[in-house]
TIZA-554835 format. One record per residue (C-alpha): residue number from 1; x, y, z. Coordinates in Angstrom, 3 decimals, decimal comma. Example, Ala and Ser with C-alpha at 12.3 -4.5 7.8 and 13.67 -1.06 7.14 Angstrom:
2
<1 <12,300 -4,500 7,800>> <2 <13,670 -1,060 7,140>> 
end
This chain:
490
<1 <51,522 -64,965 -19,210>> <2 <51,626 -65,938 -15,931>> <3 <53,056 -63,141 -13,012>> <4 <50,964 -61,697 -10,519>> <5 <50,410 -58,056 -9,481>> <6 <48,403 -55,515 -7,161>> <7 <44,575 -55,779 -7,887>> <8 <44,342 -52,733 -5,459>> <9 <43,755 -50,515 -8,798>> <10 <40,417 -51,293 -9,480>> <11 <39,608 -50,588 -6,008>> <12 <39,417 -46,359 -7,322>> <13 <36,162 -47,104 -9,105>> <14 <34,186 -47,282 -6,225>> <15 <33,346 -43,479 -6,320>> <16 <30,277 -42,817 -7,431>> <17 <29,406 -42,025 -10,906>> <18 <27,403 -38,633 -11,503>> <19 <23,885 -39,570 -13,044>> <20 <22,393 -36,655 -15,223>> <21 <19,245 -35,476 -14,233>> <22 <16,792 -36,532 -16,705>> <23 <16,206 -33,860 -19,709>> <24 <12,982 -32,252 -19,606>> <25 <10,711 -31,876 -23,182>> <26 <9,966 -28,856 -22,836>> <27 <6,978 -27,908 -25,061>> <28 <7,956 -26,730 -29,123>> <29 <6,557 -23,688 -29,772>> <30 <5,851 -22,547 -33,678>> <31 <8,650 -20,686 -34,275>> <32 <11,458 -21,739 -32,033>> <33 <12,241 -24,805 -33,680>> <34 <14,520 -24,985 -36,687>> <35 <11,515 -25,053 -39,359>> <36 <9,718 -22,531 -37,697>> <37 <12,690 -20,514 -38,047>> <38 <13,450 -21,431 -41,748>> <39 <9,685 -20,564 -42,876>> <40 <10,342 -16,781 -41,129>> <41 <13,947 -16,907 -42,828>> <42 <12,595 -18,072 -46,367>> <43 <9,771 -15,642 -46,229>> <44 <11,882 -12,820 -45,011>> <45 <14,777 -13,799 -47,912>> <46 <11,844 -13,654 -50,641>> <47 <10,240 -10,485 -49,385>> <48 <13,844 -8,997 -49,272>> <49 <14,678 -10,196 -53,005>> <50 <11,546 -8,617 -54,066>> <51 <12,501 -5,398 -52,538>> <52 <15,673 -5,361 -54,102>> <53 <14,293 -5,569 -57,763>> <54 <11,319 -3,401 -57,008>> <55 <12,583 0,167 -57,947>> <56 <13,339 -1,988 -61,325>> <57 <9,626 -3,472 -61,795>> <58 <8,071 0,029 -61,318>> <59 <10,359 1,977 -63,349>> <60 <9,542 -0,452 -66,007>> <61 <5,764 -0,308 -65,423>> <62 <5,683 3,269 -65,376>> <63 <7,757 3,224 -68,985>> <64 <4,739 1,065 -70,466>> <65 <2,549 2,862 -69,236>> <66 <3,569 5,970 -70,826>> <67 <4,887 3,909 -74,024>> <68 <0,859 2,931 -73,880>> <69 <-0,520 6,676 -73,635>> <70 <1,670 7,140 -76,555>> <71 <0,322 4,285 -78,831>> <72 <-3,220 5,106 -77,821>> <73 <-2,536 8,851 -78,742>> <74 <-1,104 7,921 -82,196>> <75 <-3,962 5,852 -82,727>> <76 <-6,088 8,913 -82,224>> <77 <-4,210 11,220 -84,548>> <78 <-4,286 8,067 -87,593>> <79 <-8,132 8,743 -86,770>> <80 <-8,120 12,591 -87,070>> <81 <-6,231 12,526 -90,096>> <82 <-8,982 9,740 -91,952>> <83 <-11,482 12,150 -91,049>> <84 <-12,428 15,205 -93,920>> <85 <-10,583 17,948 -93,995>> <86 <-8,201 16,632 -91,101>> <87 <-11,118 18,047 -88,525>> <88 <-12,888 15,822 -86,027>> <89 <-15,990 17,543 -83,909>> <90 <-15,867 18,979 -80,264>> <91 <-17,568 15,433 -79,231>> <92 <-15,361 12,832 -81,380>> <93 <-11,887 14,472 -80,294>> <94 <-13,452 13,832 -75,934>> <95 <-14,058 10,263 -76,920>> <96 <-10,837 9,904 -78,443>> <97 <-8,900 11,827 -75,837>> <98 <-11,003 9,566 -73,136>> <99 <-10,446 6,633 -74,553>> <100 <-6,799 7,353 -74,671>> <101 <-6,873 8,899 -71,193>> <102 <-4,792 11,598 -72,882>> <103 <-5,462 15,431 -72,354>> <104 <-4,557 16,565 -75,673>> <105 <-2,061 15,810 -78,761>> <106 <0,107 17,993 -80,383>> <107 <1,784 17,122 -83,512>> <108 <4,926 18,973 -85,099>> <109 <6,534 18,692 -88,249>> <110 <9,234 20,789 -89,795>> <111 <7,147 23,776 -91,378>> <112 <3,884 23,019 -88,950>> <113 <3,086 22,579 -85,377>> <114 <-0,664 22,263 -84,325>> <115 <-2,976 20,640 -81,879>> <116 <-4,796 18,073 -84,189>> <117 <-6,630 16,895 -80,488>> <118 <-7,140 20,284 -78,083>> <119 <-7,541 20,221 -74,002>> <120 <-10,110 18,006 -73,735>> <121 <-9,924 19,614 -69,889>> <122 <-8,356 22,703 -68,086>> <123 <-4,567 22,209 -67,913>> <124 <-3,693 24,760 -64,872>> <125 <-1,927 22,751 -63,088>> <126 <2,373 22,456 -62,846>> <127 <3,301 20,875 -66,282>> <128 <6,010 17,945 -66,001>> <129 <8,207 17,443 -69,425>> <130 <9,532 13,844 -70,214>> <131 <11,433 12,729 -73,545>> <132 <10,800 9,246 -74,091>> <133 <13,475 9,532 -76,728>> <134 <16,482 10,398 -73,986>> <135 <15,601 8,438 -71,044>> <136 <16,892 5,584 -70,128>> <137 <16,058 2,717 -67,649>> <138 <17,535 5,043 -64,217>> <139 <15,570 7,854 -65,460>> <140 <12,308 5,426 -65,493>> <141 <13,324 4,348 -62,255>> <142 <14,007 7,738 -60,674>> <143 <10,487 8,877 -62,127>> <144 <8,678 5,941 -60,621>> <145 <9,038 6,630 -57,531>> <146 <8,936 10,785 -58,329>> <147 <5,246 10,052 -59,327>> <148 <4,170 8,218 -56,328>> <149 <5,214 10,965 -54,147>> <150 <3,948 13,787 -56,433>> <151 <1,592 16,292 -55,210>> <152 <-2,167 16,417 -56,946>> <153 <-2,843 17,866 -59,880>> <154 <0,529 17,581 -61,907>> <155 <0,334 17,075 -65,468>> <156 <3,203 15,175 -67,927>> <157 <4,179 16,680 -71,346>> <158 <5,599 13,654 -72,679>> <159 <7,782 13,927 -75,779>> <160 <8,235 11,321 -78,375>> <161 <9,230 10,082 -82,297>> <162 <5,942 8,537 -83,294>> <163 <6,198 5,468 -84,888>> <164 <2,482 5,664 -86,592>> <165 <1,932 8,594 -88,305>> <166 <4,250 11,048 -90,445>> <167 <5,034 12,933 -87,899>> <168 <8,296 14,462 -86,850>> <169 <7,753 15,288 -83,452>> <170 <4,406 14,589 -81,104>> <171 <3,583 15,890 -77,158>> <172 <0,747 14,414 -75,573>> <173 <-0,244 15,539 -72,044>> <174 <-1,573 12,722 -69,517>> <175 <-2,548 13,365 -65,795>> <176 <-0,257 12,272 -63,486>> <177 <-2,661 11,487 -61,379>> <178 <-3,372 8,152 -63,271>> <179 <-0,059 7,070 -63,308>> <180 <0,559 7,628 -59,703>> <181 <-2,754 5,507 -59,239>> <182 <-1,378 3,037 -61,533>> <183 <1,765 2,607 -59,681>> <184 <0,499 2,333 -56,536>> <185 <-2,022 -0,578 -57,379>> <186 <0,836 -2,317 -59,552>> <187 <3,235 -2,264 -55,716>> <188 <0,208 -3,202 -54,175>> <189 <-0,248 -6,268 -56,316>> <190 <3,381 -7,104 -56,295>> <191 <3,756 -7,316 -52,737>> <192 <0,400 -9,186 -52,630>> <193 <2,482 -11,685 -55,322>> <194 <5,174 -11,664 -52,661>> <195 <3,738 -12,660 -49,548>> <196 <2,159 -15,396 -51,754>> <197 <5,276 -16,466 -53,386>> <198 <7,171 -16,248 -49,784>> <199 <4,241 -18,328 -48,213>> <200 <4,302 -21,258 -50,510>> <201 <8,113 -20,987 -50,560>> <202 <8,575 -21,027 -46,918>> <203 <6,074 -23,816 -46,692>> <204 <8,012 -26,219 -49,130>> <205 <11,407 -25,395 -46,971>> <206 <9,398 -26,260 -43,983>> <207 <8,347 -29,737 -44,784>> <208 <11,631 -29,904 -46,327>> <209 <13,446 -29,399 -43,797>> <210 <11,386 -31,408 -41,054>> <211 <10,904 -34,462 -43,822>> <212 <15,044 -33,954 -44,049>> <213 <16,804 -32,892 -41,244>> <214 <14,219 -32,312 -38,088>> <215 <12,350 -35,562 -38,125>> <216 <15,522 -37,839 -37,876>> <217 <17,113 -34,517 -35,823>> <218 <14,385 -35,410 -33,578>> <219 <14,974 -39,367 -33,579>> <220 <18,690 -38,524 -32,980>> <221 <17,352 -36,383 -30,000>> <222 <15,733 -38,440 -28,294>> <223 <18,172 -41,297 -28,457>> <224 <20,525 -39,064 -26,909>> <225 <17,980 -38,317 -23,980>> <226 <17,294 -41,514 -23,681>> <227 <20,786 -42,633 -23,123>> <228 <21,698 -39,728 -20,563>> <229 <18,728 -41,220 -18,862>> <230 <19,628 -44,854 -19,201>> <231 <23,084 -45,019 -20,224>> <232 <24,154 -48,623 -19,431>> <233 <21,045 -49,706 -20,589>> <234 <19,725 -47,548 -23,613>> <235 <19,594 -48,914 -27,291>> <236 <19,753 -46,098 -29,771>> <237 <17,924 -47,729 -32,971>> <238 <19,135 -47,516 -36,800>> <239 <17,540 -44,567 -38,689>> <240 <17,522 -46,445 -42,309>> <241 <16,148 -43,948 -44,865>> <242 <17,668 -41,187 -43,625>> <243 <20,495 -39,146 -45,456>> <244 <23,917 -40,436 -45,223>> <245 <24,728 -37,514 -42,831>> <246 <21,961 -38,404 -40,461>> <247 <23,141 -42,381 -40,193>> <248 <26,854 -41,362 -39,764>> <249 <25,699 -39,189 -36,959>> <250 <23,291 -41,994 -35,890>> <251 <26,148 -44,841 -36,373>> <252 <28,358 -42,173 -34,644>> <253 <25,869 -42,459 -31,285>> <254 <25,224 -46,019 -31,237>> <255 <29,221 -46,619 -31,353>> <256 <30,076 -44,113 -28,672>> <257 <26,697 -45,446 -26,363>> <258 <28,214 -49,006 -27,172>> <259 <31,168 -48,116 -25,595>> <260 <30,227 -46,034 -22,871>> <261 <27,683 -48,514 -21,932>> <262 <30,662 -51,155 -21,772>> <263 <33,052 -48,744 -20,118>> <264 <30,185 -48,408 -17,220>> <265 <29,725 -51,981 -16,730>> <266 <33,507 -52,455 -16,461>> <267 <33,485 -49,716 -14,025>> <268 <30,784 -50,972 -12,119>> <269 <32,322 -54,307 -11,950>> <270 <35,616 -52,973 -11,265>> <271 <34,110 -50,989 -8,405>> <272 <32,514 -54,502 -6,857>> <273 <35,693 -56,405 -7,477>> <274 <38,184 -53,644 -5,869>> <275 <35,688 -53,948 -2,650>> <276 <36,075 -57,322 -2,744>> <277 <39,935 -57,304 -2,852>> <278 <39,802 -54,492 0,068>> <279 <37,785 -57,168 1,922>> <280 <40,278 -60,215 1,042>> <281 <43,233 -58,178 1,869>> <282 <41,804 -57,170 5,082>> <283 <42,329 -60,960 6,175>> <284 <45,221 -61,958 3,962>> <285 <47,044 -58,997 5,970>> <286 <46,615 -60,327 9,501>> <287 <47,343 -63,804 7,969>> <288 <50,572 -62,602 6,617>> <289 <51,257 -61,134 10,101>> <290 <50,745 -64,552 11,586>> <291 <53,241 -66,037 9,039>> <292 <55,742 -62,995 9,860>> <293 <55,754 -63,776 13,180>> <294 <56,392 -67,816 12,171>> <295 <59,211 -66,476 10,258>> <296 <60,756 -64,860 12,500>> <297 <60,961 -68,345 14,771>> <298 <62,095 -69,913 11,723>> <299 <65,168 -67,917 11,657>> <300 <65,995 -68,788 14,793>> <301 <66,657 -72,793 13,877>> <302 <69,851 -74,486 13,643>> <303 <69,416 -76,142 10,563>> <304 <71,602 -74,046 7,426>> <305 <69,029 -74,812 5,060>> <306 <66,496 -73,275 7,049>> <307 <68,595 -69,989 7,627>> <308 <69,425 -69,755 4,073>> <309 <65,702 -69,630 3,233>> <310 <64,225 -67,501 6,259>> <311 <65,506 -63,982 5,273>> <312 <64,185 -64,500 1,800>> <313 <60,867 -65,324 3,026>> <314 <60,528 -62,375 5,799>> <315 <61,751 -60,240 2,683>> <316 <58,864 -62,142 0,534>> <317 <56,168 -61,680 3,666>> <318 <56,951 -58,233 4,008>> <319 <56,371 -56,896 0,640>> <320 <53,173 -59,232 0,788>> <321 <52,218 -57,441 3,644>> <322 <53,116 -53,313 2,455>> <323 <51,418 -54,919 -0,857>> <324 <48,374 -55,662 1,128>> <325 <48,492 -52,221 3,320>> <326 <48,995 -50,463 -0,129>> <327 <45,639 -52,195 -1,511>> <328 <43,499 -51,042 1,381>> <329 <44,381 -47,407 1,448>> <330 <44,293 -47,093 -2,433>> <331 <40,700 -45,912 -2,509>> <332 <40,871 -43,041 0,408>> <333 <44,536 -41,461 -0,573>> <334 <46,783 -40,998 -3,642>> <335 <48,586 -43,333 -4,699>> <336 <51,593 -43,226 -3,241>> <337 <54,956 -42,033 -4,966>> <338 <58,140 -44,581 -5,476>> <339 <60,622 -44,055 -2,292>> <340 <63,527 -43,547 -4,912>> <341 <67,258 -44,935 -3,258>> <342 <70,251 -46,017 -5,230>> <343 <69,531 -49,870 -6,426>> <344 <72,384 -52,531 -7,306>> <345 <70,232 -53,452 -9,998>> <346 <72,438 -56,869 -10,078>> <347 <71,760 -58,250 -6,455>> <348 <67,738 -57,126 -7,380>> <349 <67,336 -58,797 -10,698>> <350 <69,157 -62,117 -8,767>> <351 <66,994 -62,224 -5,933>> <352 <63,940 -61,207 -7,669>> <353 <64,104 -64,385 -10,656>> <354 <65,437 -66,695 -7,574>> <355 <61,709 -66,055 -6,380>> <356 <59,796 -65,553 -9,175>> <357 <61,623 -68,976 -10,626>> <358 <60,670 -70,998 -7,735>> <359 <58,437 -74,018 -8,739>> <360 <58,733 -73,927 -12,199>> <361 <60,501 -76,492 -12,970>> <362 <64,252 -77,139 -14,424>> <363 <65,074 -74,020 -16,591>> <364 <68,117 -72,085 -17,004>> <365 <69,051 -68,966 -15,680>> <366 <71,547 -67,030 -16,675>> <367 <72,480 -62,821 -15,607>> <368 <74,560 -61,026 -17,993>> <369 <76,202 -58,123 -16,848>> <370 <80,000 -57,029 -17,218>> <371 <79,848 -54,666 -14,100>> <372 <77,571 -53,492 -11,430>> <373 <74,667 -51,294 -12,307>> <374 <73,030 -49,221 -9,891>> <375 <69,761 -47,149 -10,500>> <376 <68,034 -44,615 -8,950>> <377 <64,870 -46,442 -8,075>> <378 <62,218 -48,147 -5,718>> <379 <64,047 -51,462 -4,772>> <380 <60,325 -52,921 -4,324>> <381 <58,815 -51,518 -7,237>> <382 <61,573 -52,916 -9,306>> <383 <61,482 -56,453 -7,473>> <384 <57,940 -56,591 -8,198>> <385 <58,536 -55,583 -12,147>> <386 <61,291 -58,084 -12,594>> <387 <59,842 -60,741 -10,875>> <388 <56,633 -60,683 -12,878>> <389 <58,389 -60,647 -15,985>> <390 <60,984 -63,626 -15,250>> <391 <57,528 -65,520 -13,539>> <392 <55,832 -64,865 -17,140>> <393 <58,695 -66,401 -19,298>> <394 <59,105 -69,375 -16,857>> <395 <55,689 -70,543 -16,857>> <396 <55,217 -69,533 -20,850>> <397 <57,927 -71,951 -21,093>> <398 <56,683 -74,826 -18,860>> <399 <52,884 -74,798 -19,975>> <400 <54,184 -74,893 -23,934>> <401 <52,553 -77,941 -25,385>> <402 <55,268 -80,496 -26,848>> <403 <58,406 -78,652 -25,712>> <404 <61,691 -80,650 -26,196>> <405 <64,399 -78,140 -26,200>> <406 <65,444 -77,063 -22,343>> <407 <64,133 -73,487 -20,825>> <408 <66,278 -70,625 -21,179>> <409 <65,675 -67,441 -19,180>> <410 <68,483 -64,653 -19,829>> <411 <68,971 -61,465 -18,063>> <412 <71,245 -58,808 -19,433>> <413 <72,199 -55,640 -17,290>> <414 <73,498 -52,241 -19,176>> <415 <74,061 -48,625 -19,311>> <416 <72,483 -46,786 -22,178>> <417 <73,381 -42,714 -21,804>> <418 <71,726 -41,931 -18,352>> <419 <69,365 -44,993 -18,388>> <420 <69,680 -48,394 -16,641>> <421 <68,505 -51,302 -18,601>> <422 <67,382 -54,438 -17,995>> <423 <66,718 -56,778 -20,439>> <424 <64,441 -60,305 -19,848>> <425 <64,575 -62,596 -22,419>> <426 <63,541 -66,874 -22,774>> <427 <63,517 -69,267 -25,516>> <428 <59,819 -69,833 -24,772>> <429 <56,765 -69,403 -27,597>> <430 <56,508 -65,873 -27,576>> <431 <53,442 -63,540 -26,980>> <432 <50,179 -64,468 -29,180>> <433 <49,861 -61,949 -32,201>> <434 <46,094 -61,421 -30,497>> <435 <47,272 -60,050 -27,164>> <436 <50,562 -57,730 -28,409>> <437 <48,011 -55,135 -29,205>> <438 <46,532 -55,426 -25,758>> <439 <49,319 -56,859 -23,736>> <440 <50,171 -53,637 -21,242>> <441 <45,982 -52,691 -20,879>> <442 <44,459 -54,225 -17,709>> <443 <42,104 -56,659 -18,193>> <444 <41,979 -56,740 -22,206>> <445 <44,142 -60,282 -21,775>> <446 <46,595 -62,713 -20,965>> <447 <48,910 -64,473 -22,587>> <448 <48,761 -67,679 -19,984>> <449 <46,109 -69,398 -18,796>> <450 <44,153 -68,257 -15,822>> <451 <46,244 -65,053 -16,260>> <452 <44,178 -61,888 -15,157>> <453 <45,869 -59,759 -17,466>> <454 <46,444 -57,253 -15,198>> <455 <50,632 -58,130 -14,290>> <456 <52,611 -56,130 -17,560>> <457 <49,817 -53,348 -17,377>> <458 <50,725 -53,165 -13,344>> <459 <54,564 -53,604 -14,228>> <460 <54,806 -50,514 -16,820>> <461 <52,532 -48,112 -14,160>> <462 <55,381 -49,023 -11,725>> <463 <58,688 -48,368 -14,530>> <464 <56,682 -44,708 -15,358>> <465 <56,413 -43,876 -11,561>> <466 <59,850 -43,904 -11,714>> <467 <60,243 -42,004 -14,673>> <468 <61,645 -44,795 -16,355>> <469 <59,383 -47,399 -19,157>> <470 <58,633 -51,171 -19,492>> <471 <58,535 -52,724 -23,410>> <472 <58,859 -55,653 -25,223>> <473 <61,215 -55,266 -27,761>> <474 <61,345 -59,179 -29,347>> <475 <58,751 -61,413 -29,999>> <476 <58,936 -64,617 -32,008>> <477 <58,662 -68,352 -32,116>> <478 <61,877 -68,214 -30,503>> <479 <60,580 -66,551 -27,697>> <480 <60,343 -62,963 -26,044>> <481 <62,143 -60,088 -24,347>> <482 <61,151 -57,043 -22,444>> <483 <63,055 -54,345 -21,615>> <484 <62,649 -52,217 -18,330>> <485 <64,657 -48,989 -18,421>> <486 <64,813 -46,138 -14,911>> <487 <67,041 -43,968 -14,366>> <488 <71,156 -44,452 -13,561>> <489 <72,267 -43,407 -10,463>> <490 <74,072 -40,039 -9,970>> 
end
């Protein structure tokens, strides 16, 4: 495409870009990081699951514990019973008792009740009953912890259907005292279990989770630093090995530092090239001044052809000049708004392809319009927008290669509900299928050759400012047409 426009834009990207300050390292310590945090959290979840099934584990060791003073008791009586006359001495029933760690045995049938093993020691302390043949695994629970709170010298009368002998009925009497001993070394040893269980546990999570997630977490990391520190210039390296999360978040960097870096560099060089245009248009504005003034002696000559031609070019200077103006304040101010006024959008779209058309060669023009239009618009903004398009058609149409058929370029003026349309069309070769994506972004292309790219994307900023839009709306072999739409009148 060929059609000039304002390079003032780029002159905005001289302000200066903020540069981070460089992220400081500050030193890990052991437990701030992520694994130091899992080993705590893993140890702490172990410990708390073995706290939760404790009152379970000592109910039950208490049970077999008393299910073993039972056995060992019953044993005992099988013994008494073998001996003669069902009588063991003084001696034999304190090694049996001992060995038992029972105080005595009583056995009771239906006609007889008798201790077959007596006190092997003085039972004057509170006596606590317990029917292994009632309780259940609450009651064992319940009692666990009774025991290891009891007071000293408590006994337990413990009640049960022995399984051994012929007995209906047997009581032996134990010292609570042992049990609670018992219990106490069995939590001891537990949470001894625990801490060693929550150790090795935490430890696996730890290298775990550094081998998994904080080693390449850490690679990631410093990527990132490094490209806050070095943004236009940082390469963020592939993390192969890693887990498919870790390379989409590492493929996920390296795309978005790929394009910031490029976004920078276009910045940068959009910075240098807008200060470069203020320069140029510095001089090109006291040179159009010059040509003003010659312009204005022009129009003072006899000759017809001459006066036909000089208010068209003081019109054509003057916009080159405001143009020029406009470029050179567009970096200290906002840009400015449209100066909105009612538009015969006829008379503009005539005068603006009579200029834009000059030089190109022997092609066809041709306005369609059944009855004066007029918009409310900017009568330079929308010289500049139709100009540039009719200037792209007629040079698409004189640089095609082998064209035989004459140029055609169309114009076609409408109403459509409270919109004024305008509609540029040729017969030329159309817009390439690789710039339609990119045709109305600044610098991503041209159609022509030589073309900056920068004319459509400049022509659709100006249709918006007036709250109005610029689009193509054909595009073929047999050529193009865009469509500019602002606002009617009234």
């Amino acid at each position: 495409m060929c059609g000039g426009g304002k390079l003032s834009e780029t002159h905005q990207f001289d302000a200066g870009v903020a540069v981070a300050e460089p992220l400081s390292a500050a030193k890990p310590r052991v437990f701030s990081g992520l694994r130091g945090r899992l080993l705590l959290l893993t140890a702490g979840f172990v410990l708390f699951a073995e706290l939760l099934i404790y009152p379970v584990l000592a109910g039950t060791y208490r049970n077999n514990w008393l299910e073993q003073r039972a056995q060992a008791a019953q044993i005992a009586a099988l013994a008494v019973e073998a001996a003669p006359d069902g009588r063991v001495s003084e001696e034999l029933s304190r090694q049996l008792l001992s060995r038992a760690q029972v105080v005595s045995v009583v056995v009771q049938e239906q006609d007889f009740r008798g201790e077959i093993l007596p006190p092997s020691i003085d039972i004057s302390g509170d006596l606590i009953a317990i029917d292994l043949r009632s309780e259940g695994m609450i009651d064992g629970t319940l009692g666990a912890f009774g025991h290891m709170f009891a007071p000293k010298g408590r006994f337990l009368r413990v009640i049960l259907t022995p399984s051994m002998t012929q007995d209906a009925v047997m009581e032996i009497i134990v010292p609570e005292a042992a049990l609670k001993d018992g219990i106490i070394a069995f939590s001891r040893t537990l949470l001894l279990v625990s801490l060693i269980v929550s150790a090795v546990v935490g430890a696996l999570v730890y290298f775990a989770i550094y081998r998994l997630v904080v080693r390449p977490m850490r690679r990631l990391t410093d990527g990132i630093v490094a490209f806050s520190e070095a943004p236009e210039a940082a390469v963020i390296e592939a993390m192969p090995g890693e887990s498919d999360e870790m390379q989409r978040a590492n493929s996920a960097l390296q795309s978005m530092q790929r394009t910031v870096s490029a976004s920078l560099r276009q910045r940068k060089r959009l910075a240098e090239l807008g200060e470069a245009v203020a320069k140029i248009n510095h001089d090109l504005r006291n040179s159009l001044s010059a040509a003003q003034i010659v312009s204005e002696g022009l129009a003072q000559s006899d000759d017809p052809r001459v006066k036909r031609a000089a208010p068209r070019l003081e019109r054509a200077i003057e916009r080159a000049i405001n143009l020029a103006e406009a470029t050179l304040s567009y970096g200290s101010a906002e840009p400015s708004r449209p100066s909105l006024s009612p538009v015969n959008l006829n008379a503009a779209v005539e005068e603006a392809a009579a200029e834009a058309m000059a030089g190109c060669g022997d092609i066809e023009w041709r306005l369609e319009a059944v009855a004066p239009v007029t918009a409310m618009a900017d009568p330079d903004h929308v010289h500049r927008i139709i100009a540039n398009l009719v200037r792209n058609s007629a040079r698409a149409i004189r640089d095609q290669a082998g064209r035989k058929a004459p140029g055609r370029i169309s114009a076609a003026i409408r109403r459509e509900g409270d919109m004024a349309v305008v509609e540029i069309s040729d017969n030329g070769p159309g817009v390439p299928d690789a710039v339609v994506k990119r045709l109305f972004q600044p610098f991503a292309g041209s159609a022509s050759r030589g073309g900056a790219g920068l004319g459509l994307a400049i022509a659709r900023e100006l249709a918006r400012g007036m709250k109005g839009d610029l689009e193509m709306t054909r595009n073929g072999p047999e050529g193009a047409s865009f469509t500019l739409r602002t606002p009617l009148c009234g």
